[in-house]
Residue, then its C-alpha position, 0 to 999 in steps of 0.5 A: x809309175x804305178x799308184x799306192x793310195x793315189x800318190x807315186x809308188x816308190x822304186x823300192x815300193x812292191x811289197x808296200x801297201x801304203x804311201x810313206x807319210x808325208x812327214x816321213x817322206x822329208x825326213x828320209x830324203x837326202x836330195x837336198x844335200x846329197x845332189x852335190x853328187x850328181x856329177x860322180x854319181x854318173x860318172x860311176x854309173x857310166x862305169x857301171x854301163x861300160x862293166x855291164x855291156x863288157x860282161x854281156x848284162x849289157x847289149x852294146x845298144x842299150x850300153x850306149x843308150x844309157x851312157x847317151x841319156x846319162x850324159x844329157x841329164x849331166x847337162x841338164x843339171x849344169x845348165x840348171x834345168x833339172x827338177x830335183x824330187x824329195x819324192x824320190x829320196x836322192x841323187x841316185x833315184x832322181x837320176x836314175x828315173x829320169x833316165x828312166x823317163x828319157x830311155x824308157x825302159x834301157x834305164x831301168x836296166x843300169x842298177x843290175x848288180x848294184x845297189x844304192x849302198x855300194x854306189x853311195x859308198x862309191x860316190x862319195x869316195x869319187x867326190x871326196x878324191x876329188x877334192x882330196x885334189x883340190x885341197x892339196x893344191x890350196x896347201x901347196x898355194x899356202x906353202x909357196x906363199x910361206x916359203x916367199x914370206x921366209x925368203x923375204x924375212x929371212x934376216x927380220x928379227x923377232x921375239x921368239x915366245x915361250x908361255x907368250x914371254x920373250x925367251x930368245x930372240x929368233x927370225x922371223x922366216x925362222x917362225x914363218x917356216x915353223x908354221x909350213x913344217x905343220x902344213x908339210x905333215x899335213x899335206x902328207x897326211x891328205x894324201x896318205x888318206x888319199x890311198x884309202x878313199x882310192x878304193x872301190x866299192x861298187x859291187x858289193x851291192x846291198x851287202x854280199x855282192x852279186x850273182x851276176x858276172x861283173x868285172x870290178x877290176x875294170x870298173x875300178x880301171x875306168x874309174x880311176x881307183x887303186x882297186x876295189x874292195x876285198x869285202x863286201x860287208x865292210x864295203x858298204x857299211x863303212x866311212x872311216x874313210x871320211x872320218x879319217x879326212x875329217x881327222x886330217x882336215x880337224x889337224x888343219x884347221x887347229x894348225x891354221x887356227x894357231x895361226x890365226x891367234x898369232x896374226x890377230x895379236x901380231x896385228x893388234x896396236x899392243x904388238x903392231x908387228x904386222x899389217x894386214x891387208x885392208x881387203x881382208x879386215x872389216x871395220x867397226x859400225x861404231x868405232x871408226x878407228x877399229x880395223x878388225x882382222x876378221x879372216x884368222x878370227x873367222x878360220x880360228x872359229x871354224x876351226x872348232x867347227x871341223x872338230x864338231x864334225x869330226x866327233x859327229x862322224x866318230x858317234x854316227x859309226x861308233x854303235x853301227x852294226x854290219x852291214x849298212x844302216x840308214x844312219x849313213x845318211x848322216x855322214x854327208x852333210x857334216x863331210x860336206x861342210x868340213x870340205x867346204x870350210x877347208x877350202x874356204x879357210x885355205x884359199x883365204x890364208x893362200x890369198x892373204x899371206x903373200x900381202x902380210x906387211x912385216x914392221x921389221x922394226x917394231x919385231x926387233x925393238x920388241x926382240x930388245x926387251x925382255x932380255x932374249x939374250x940371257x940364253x947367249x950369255x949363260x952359253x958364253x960363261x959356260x964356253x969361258x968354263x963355268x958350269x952351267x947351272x952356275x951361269x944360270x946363277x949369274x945371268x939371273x942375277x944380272x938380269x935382275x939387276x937389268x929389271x931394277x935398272x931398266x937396261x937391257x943386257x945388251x945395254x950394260x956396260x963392261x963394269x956392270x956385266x963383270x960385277x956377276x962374273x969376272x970371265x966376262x971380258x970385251x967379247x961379250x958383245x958379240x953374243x949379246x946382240x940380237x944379230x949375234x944370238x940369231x947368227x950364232x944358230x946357224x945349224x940345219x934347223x936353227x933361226x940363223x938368217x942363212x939356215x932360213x934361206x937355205x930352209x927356203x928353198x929347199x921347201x920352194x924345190x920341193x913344192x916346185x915337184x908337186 
């Protein structure tokens, strides 16, 4: 490699007169960051090889040549033997002159109609696929783990909240299949982000293709993508793509942070609806007591951490103009930790929830307070032919009188009942139980006990699919 003022000239270096300054030369580089690459970038530049060869750019030798030296330095940097050099900016140039090293002058060859705009583009929709896949099957493990939970709950009896008050009594796999329903959209969303990170962008090249006669259908066969970009301009210079994973890993985590809120009130002592399992707690340095549920405390705070990053890539676009900027450098760190943080909080929740201790009885005695059955008598006076807005009358005044008397409404005598309303008669007990309000919602959706089993397995046949 030639010399500029006694330092290695850049790959890019020919019209320069001067070395980049040190300072400079850090600040640029992305190695450190963007190695993570390495595998998708040679699995893209295989492709590119194989393309190459195919439309005659390539002889058949140098073809093989290239694949042959790209799969060694693979190896090379799984077995931890690779030098990385900020000197050579980033994972594309540390490849590919060291392919250069290894080839000679072959691997000088393999950018022919490729730029390092369209093969980063292309990178990072091979990485992000990938574990677009891997985050698809944490959701399904957490899934599972939920649709096993309401099976198991399906009958436990809990207060259901509106403002954090007791507003009716419901089930606990009621609730727990709420929390899968937002998953369900979730996941949905993934993989419809999916099919836009599915396409292609190598050769556009810088930014207005080539004039050399690739075939980008058959890199994009050999690659896996639905197809490849129609524009070159917009090829490059775009990562709505990423943000748009960003705005789908951002709902997650708010979903797991709501989550996460309940568990650590339903573990508190002021609740004790739940323990959790000691292997996802830490205790206290100076309170020997405390078992602190640390896990939904940390995946309730990465959640504003995603979202953080989420605006960071909304900004990063916002001003750019066509075609590609060096701003884009920015896009990988915040992408790659959102990626990171997802799949850790995920695996975490997947591992945790299966384990979650159900205090049944402390849910139901809470379910006992508070009057969750004044929805099911003013339903009950309007079956008997009052009015509604005249059955939210009575039953306010007996809950009023349940407050001075401290006795729940389910708790009062025939006597005391018929003193608001004399339509009351004996029956009245069957919608003032807790078992009677939950068994009477037994429609499609409802808290029933038998609708949760039937919700149940029909979210265990679904996942069974995936």
């Amino acid at each position: 490699m030639s010399k500029v003022d006694g330092k290695a000239e850049k790959p890019w270096g020919g019209r320069f007169s001067e070395a980049t300054d040190a300072f400079v030369e850090q600040f640029t580089a992305s190695v450190d960051f963007d190695q993570r690459l390495y595998y998708h970038d040679i699995q893209g530049s295989i492709a590119h090889a194989t393309m190459l060869a195919e439309v005659g750019v390539l002889s058949d030798a140098e073809q093989q040549q290239i694949i042959e030296g790209l799969e060694a330095i693979r190896e090379e940097i799984q077995a931890g033997e690779f030098r990385w050099s900020v000197t050579l900016e980033d994972v594309h140039m540390n490849i590919e002159a060291r392919l250069t090293e290894k080839i000679g002058l072959t691997g000088k060859k393999l950018h022919t109609g490729r730029s390092r705009n369209d093969q980063v583009a292309t990178d990072i929709r091979l990485y992000l696929r990938d574990e677009i896949d891997l985050i698809a099957n944490e959701l399904t493990r957490l899934q599972k783990g939920l649709a096993d939970l309401a099976q198991r709950e399906a009958d436990t009896i809990m207060p259901g909240f509106t403002h954090l008050q007791t507003a009716q009594p419901v089930t606990f796999g009621h609730h727990v299949l709420a929390w899968n329903e937002m998953l369900q959209r979730d996941y949905e969303r993934l993989l419809d982000c999916r099919k836009r990170v599915n396409i292609m962008p190598l050769g556009a090249a810088a930014l207005a293709g080539t004039t050399y006669p690739i075939d980008r259908e058959m890199t994009a066969r050999l690659l896996g993508f639905d197809r490849p970009s129609v524009n070159s301009l917009d090829s490059v210079s775009d990562r709505d793509f990423a943000i748009e994973f960003c705005a789908f890993a951002s709902l997650l985590m708010t979903h797991l942070s709501r989550y996460s809120e309940e568990l650590i009130l339903w573990a508190s002592a002021q609740f004790d609806f739940i323990d959790l399992p000691d292997r996802f707690c830490t205790g206290s340095s100076i309170m020997p007591q405390k078992k602190n549920p640390d896990v939904p405390e940390l995946v309730r705070g990465k959640a504003g951490r995603v979202t953080g990053h989420l605006m960071s890539l909304l900004m990063l676009m916002k001003a750019q103009p066509l075609a590609y900027n060096k701003d884009n450098q920015e896009d990988k760190e915040p992408l790659f930790d959102v990626i990171d943080t997802v799949k850790a909080c995920l695996r975490a929740y997947a591992d945790m929830v299966p384990a979650i201790e159900v205090k049944a009885d402390n849910m139901r005695d809470a379910a006992l307070k508070g009057f969750s059955t004044a929805t099911d008598l003013a339903d009950y006076l309007v079956v008997k032919g009052l009015a509604f807005r005249d059955a939210h009358e009575v039953v306010g005044k007996a809950v009023g009188y349940g407050v001075k008397e401290s006795k729940d409404l389910s708790e009062m005598t025939l006597a005391e009942l018929q003193n608001f309303s004399k339509v009351i008669s004996e029956d009245v007990f069957d919608v003032l139980t807790l078992e009677g309000s939950v068994n009477a919602r037994d429609h499609l959706g409802g808290t029933a006990p038998a609708q949760v089993k039937a919700a149940s397995e029909r979210v265990q046949a679904l996942l069974a699919e995936r």
